[in-house]
C-alpha positions as CSV (number, residue, x, y, z in Angstrom):
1,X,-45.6,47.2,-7.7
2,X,-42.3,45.6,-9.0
3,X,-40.5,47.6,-11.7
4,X,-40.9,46.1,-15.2
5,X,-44.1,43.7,-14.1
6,X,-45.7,41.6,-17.1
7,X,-49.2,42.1,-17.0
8,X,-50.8,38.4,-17.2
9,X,-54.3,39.7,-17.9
10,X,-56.6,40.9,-19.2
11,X,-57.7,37.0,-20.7
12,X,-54.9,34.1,-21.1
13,X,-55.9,30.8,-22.8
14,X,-54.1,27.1,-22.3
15,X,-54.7,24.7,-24.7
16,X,-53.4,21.2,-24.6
17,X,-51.8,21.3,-27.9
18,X,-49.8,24.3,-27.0
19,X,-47.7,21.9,-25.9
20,X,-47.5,19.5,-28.5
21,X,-44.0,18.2,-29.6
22,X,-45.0,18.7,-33.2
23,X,-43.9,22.8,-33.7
24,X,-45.9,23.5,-36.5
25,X,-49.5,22.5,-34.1
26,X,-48.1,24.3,-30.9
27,X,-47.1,27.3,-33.3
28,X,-51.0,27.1,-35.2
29,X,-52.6,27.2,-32.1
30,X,-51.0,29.8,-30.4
31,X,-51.4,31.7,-33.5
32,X,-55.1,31.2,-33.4
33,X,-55.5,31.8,-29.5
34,X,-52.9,35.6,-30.2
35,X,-55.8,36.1,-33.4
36,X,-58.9,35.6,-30.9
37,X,-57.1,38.4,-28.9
38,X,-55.5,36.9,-25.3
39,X,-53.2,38.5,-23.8
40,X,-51.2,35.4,-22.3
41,X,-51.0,31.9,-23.1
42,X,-50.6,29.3,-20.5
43,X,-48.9,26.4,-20.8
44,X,-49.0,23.5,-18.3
45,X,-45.6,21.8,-17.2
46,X,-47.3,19.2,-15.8
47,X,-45.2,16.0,-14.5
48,X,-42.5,16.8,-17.3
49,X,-40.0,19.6,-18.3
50,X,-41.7,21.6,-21.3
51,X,-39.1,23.9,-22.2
52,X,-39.1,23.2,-25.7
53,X,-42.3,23.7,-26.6
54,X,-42.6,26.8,-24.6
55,X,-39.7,28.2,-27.1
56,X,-41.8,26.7,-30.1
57,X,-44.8,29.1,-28.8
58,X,-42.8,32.1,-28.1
59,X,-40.7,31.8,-31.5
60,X,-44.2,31.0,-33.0
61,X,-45.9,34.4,-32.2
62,X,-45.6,37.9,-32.4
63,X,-46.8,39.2,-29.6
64,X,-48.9,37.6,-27.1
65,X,-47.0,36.6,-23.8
66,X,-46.3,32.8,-22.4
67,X,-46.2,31.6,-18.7
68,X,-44.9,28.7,-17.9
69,X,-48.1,27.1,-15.6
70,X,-46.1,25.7,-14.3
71,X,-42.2,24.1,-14.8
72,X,-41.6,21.3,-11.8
73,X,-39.0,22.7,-9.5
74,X,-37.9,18.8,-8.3
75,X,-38.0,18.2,-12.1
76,X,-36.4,20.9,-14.0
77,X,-33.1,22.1,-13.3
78,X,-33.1,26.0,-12.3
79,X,-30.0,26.0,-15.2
80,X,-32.2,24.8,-17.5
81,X,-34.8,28.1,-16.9
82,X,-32.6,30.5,-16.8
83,X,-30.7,29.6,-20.1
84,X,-34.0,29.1,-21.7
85,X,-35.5,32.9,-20.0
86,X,-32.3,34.3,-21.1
87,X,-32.2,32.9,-24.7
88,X,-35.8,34.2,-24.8
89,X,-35.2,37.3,-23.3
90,X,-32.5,38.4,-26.0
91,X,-34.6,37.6,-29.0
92,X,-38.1,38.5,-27.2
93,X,-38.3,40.4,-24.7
94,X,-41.0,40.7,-22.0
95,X,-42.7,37.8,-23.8
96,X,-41.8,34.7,-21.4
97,X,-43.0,34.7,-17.7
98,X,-41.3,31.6,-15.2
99,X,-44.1,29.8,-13.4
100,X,-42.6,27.7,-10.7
101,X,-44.0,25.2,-8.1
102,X,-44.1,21.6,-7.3
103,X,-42.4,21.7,-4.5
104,X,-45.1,20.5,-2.2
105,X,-44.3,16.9,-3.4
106,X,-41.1,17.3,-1.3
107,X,-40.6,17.1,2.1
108,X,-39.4,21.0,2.5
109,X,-41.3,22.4,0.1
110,X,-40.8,26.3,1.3
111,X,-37.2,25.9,1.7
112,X,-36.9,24.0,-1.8
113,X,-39.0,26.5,-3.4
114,X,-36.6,29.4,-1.8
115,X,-33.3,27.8,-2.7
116,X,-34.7,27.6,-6.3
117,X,-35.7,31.0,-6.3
118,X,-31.8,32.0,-5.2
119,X,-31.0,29.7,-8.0
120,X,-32.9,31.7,-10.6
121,X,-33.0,35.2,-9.5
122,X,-29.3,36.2,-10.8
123,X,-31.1,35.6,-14.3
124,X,-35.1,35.7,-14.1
125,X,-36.1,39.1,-12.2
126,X,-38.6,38.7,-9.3
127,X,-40.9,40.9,-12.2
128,X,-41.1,37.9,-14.5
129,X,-41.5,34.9,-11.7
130,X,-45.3,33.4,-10.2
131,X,-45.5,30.7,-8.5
132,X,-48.3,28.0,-8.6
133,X,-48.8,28.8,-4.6
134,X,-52.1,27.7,-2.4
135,X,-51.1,27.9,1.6
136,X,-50.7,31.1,3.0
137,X,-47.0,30.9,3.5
138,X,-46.7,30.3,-0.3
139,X,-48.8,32.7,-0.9
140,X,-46.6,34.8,1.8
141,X,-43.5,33.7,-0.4
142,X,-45.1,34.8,-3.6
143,X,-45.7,37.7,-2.9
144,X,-42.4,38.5,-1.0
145,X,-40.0,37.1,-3.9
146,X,-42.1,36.8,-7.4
147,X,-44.8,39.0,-9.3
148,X,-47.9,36.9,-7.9
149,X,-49.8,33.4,-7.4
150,X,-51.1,30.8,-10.1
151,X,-53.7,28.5,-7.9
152,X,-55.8,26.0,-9.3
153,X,-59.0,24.5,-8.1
154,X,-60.0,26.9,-5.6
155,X,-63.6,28.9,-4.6
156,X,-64.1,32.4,-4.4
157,X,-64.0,32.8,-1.0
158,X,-60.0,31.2,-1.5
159,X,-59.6,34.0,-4.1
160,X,-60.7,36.8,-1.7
161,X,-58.3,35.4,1.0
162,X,-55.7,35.0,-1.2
163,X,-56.1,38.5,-2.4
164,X,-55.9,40.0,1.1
165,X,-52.6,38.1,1.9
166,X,-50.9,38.7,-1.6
167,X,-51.7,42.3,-1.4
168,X,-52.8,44.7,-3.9
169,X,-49.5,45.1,-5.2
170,X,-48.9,41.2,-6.7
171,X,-50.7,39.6,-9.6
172,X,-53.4,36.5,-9.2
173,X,-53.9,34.1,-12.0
174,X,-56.7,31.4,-10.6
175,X,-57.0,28.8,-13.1
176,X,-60.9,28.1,-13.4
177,X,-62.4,25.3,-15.9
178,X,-65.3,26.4,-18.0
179,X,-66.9,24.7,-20.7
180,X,-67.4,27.4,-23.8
181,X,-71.4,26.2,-24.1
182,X,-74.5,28.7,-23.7
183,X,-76.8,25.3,-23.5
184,X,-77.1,24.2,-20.0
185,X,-78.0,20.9,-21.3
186,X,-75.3,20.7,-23.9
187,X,-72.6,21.8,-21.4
188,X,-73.6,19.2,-18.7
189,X,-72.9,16.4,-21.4
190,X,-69.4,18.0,-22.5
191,X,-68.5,17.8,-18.7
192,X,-69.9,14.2,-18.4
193,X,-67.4,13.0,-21.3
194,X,-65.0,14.6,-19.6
195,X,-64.7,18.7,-20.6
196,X,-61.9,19.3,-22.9
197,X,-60.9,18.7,-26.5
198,X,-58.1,18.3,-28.4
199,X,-59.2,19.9,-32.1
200,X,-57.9,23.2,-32.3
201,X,-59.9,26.4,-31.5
202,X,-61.8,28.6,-34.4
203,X,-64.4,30.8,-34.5
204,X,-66.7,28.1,-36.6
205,X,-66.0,25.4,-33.8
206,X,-65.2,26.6,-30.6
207,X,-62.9,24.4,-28.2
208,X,-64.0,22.7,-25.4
209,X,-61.4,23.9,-22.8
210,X,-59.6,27.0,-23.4
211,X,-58.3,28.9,-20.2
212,X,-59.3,32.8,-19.7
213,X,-57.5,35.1,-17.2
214,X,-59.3,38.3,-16.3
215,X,-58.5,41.1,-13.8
216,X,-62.0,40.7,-12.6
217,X,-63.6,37.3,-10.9
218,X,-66.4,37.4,-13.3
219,X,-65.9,35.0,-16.3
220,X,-66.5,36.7,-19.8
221,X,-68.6,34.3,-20.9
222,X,-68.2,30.1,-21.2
223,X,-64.6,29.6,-21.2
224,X,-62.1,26.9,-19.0
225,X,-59.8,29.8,-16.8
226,X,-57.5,31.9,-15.3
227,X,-58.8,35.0,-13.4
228,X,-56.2,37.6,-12.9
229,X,-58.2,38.6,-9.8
């Protein structure tokens, strides 16, 4: 196990307007997801470089730790990361995990993805890096030079391979969508018009796509997630 690990699990959420532009929404709805008790909140880079609104949600809460899922490496300077981990880092620390990827676009994606990691390191401990790996020689590099793998759209017999090559040692986050309905019928239709919501989650109306992360591969209930597995 690396020293000083942050431990993703035992449930993260992701929520599209955790990475709204607007602070006050990002801040209310990571609020709300800390209140209803996850332990990490995810927050899709997407094609874009959201730095800012990653800083909104960290400033925002008290406690509850953010991954990046996932920053672009062809897309966001490694300067840009560090200077945003470190600024983090001195006024909340431990809270602020680096998920890289992306690199697969490229023509070289292990040696892009190793040069960044070279780039970063000096800052962002190998403790407080994942990378959004889904070959076995990224999941070979995340488990040689991060704290563990952030795949998406896989099946559990990926998970289990996964598992064996990361090792027991490294952390796996699989993002899994989920649709938070107990009706069968009801859930079918939320998936036909196409899953997720955008109104912000409650206890009186739940969302329609907030992602869970548990150390096991069984899903606590109807939720869009990541499993720590």
């Amino acid at each position: 196990m690396l020293a000083g690990m942050t431990k993703l699990g035992p449930l993260g959420g992701a929520y599209s307007d955790l990475n709204s532009a607007d602070a006050a929404t990002a801040a209310t709805t990571a609020e709300e997801l800390e209140r209803l008790g996850y332990s990490t909140l995810w927050m899709a880079g997407g094609p874009g470089n959201n730095l800012p609104q990653i800083d909104n949600v960290v400033r925002g809460t008290s406690r509850i730790g953010v991954a990046s899922g996932i920053l672009s490496v062809d897309r966001v300077p490694a300067a840009e990361v560090t200077a945003a981990y470190a600024a983090l880092e001195q006024a909340h620390p431990g809270r602020f995990t680096v998920g890289l990827g992306g690199a697969q676009h490229g023509p070289m994606p292990l040696a892009t993805l190793n040069a960044y990691l070279d780039d970063v390191e000096p800052v962002v401990p190998r403790s407080r890096l994942i990378l959004s790996a889904l070959g076995p020689r990224m999941l070979e590099l995340a488990r040689d030079r991060t704290a563990g793998a952030y795949p998406y759209l896989v099946t559990p017999d990926y998970v289990a391979s996964a598992r064996n090559i990361l090792g027991g040692e490294r952390q796996l986050a699989v993002l899994v969508d989920v649709i938070p309905e107990v009706d069968p019928a009801r859930a079918r239709e939320v998936a036909r018009d196409g899953g997720c919501g955008s109104s912000p989650p409650s206890p009186v109306t739940p969302p329609t796509c907030v992602a869970w992360a548990s150390t096991t591969t069984t899903s606590p209930g109807c939720r869009t997630g990541s499993s720590t597995a």
